[in-house]
N, C-alpha and C positions, 0 to 999 in steps of 0.2 A: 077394272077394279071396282066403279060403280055398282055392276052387275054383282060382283062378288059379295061386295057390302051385305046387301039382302038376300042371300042365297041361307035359306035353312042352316045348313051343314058349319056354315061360317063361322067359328068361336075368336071369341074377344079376349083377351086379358088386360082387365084394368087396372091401370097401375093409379096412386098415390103420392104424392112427392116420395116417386121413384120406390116404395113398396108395391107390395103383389096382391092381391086378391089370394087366401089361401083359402081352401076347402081344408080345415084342421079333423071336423068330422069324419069325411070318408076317404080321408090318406094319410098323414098330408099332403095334397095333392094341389095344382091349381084351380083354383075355383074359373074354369071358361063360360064363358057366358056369350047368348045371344044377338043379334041386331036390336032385335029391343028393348036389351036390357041397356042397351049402350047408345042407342040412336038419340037420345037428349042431349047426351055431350058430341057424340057428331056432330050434329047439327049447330051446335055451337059453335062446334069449328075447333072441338079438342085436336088435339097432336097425336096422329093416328099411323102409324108404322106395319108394316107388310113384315111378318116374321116369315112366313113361308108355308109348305103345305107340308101337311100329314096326314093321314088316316083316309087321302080325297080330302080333305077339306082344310080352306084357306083359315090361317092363323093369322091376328091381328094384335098388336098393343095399343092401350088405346087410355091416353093422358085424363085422369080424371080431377087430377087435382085442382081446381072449380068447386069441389066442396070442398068447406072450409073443415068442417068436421066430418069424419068419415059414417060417424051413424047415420049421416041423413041420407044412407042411399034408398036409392026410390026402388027396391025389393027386400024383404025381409028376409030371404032367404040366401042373400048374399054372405060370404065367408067372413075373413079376418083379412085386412091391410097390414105385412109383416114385412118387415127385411130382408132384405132377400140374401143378405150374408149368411143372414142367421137360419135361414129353413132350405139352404141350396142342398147342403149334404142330407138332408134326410127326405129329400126326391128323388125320383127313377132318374139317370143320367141325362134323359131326352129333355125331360121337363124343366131341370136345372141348366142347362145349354138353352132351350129357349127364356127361362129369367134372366140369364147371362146376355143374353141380343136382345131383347124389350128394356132391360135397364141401364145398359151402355148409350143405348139409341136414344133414348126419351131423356136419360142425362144429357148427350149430345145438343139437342136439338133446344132445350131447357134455356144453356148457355148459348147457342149460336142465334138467338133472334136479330142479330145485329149484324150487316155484314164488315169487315176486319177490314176492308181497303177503304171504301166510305162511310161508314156508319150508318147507312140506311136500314130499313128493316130489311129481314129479309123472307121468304115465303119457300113452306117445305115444296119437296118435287119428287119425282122418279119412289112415288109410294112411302115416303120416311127416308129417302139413301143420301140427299143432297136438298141444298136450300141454294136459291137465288137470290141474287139480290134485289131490291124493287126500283132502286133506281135506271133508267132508260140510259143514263152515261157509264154508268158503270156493269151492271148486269154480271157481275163477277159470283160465279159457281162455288160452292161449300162443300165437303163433303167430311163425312166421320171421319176421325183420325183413330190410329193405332199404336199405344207407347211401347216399344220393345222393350223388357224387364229380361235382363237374366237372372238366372236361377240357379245357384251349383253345389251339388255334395263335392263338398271337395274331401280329398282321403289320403291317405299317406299311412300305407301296409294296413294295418288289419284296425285303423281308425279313422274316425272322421272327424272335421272342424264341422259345428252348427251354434247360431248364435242366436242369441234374445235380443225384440225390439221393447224398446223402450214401452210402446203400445200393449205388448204381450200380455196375456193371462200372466199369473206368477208362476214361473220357471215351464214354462214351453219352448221350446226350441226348432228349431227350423233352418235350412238351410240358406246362406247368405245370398243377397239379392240386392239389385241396383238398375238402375236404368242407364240404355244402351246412347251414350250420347252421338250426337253428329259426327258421322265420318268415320267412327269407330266400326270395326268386324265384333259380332260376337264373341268372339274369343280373344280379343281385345278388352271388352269389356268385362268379360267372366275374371282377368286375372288383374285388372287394374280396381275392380271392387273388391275381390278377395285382399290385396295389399293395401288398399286406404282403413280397410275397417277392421283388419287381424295386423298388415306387417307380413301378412303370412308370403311365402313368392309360391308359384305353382306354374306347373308346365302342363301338357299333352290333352290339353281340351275338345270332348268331345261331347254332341247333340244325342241327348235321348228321348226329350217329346215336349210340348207346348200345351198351356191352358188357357184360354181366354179369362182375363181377370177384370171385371167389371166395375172398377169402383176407381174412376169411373170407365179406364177402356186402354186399359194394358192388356201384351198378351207375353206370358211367363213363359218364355225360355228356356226348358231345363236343360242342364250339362254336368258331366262330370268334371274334375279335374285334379292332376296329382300335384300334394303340395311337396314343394323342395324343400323346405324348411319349417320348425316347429314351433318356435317361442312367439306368443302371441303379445303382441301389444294392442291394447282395444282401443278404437277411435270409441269413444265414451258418446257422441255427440249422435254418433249412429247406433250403437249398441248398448245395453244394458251389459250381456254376457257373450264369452264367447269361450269354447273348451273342446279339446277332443275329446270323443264318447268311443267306446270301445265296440266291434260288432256284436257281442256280446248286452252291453247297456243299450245299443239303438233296438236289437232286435226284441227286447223287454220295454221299451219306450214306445214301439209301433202299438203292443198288444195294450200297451197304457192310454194309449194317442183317444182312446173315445170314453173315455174316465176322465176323473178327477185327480188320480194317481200320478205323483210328481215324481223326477220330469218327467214330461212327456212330448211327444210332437204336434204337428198337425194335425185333424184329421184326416179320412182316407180320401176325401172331396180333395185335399189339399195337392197340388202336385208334389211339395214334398215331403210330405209322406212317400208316394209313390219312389219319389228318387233313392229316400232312403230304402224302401223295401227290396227296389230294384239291385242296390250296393248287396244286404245280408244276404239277398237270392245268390250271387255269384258262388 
């Protein structure tokens, strides 16, 4: 990995308290960079994570937040420090999957300086994947965790239930969502959040695909599911709104979803969007 470090070919992406380097100029794309555009904060002993290979050459995240202000970087030719919620969808899928693992990782690593049995410090390893601890009695291993979030169009004939978070833009919608607690199957937990937060009951749950959701390191679950019953009562506590939308209104709500046009959904970055596309395809 030492050897890799200085290898030409090598690019860097420096992250920001947990923003990106964007090249807004000529994409917008990731602004990668150098060994030595980035060998100052190495050697300092930035928080340096192994993303993996592409193109031949090795891909790195690499913690810069050490400046206090992001102008003072020591190239002028260096991009914009952005969020990376906000600029994921309007990158090539490859590039937003790697923000997705440099910003989960470097959040990780952020919060775990400490290890959780003793309280010692504790010291990255295995390239950014796991941290030790530095205590000799304890030596207890770390490693990233993964929150399973389900995610479900649920439907009932030629409708769907989708509901607004509190957080929302005004009147976007999206399909309902929870996190998968201990002990729970999937499809345990797909029809036990549908009923806490509609009332709603639903049967016949089934897996269509997963996204990794970074903020800071869930990974979204999508599924379907049909509801047996219609009258909604809103947990208020969890949602703003909740309503069926007709195929008809979702499939005028997808072509809305990258507007300003109310309502409307996700957008297309969003996995549900996809779910809903997936439902009007049938």
């Amino acid at each position: 990995m030492a050897e890799k470090l200085e290898n030409p070919s090598t690019r860097f992406l420096p992250m920001h308290n947990l923003r990106a380097l964007i090249d807004l100029a000529g994409g917008p794309e990731i602004d990668w960079r150098g060994y030595t555009d980035v060998r100052s904060f190495i050697d300092a002993g930035a928080t340096l994570v192994f993303l993996g290979t592409a193109d031949f050459a090795c891909h790195f995240a690499v913690d810069v937040s050490t400046i206090e202000n992001p102008k003072q970087l020591p190239n002028s030719d260096w991009g914009k420090f952005i969020d990376v919620r906000n600029i994921s969808s309007n990158l090539r899928p490859g590039e937003a999957g790697a923000l997705a693992q440099a910003r989960s990782m470097l959040s990780w690593h952020k919060t775990h300086g400490f290890c959780a049995q003793c309280g010692a410090k504790t010291h990255l390893q295995e390239a950014g994947y796991s941290r030790k601890c530095s205590s000799e009695t304890c030596n207890a291993l770390h490693f990233p965790r993964t929150d399973p979030v389900v995610i479900m169009m649920v439907t009932k004939g030629d409708k769907c239930l989708l509901g607004s978070g509190h957080n929302f833009p005004e009147q976007q919608y999206s399909c309902l969502a929870g996190f998968v607690e201990p002990g729970e199957t999937i499809e345990q937990a797909v029809l036990r959040e549908v009923y806490e937060e509609t009332r709603i009951t639903a049967t016949n749950v089934t897996y269509h695909s997963s996204q990794p959701w970074p903020y800071p390191s869930s990974l979204m679950i999508g599924c379907f599911a049909e509801a047996t019953s219609e009258e909604i009562t809103l947990d208020e506590t969890e949602l703003s709104d909740a309503r069926w939308f007709t195929r008809a209104e979702v499939i005028d709500m997808l072509a809305k979803s990258v507007t300003r046009d109310i309502p409307r959904l996700a957008p297309p970055l969003a996995i549900a969007h996809q779910l809903a596309a997936a439902w009007v395809a049938e």
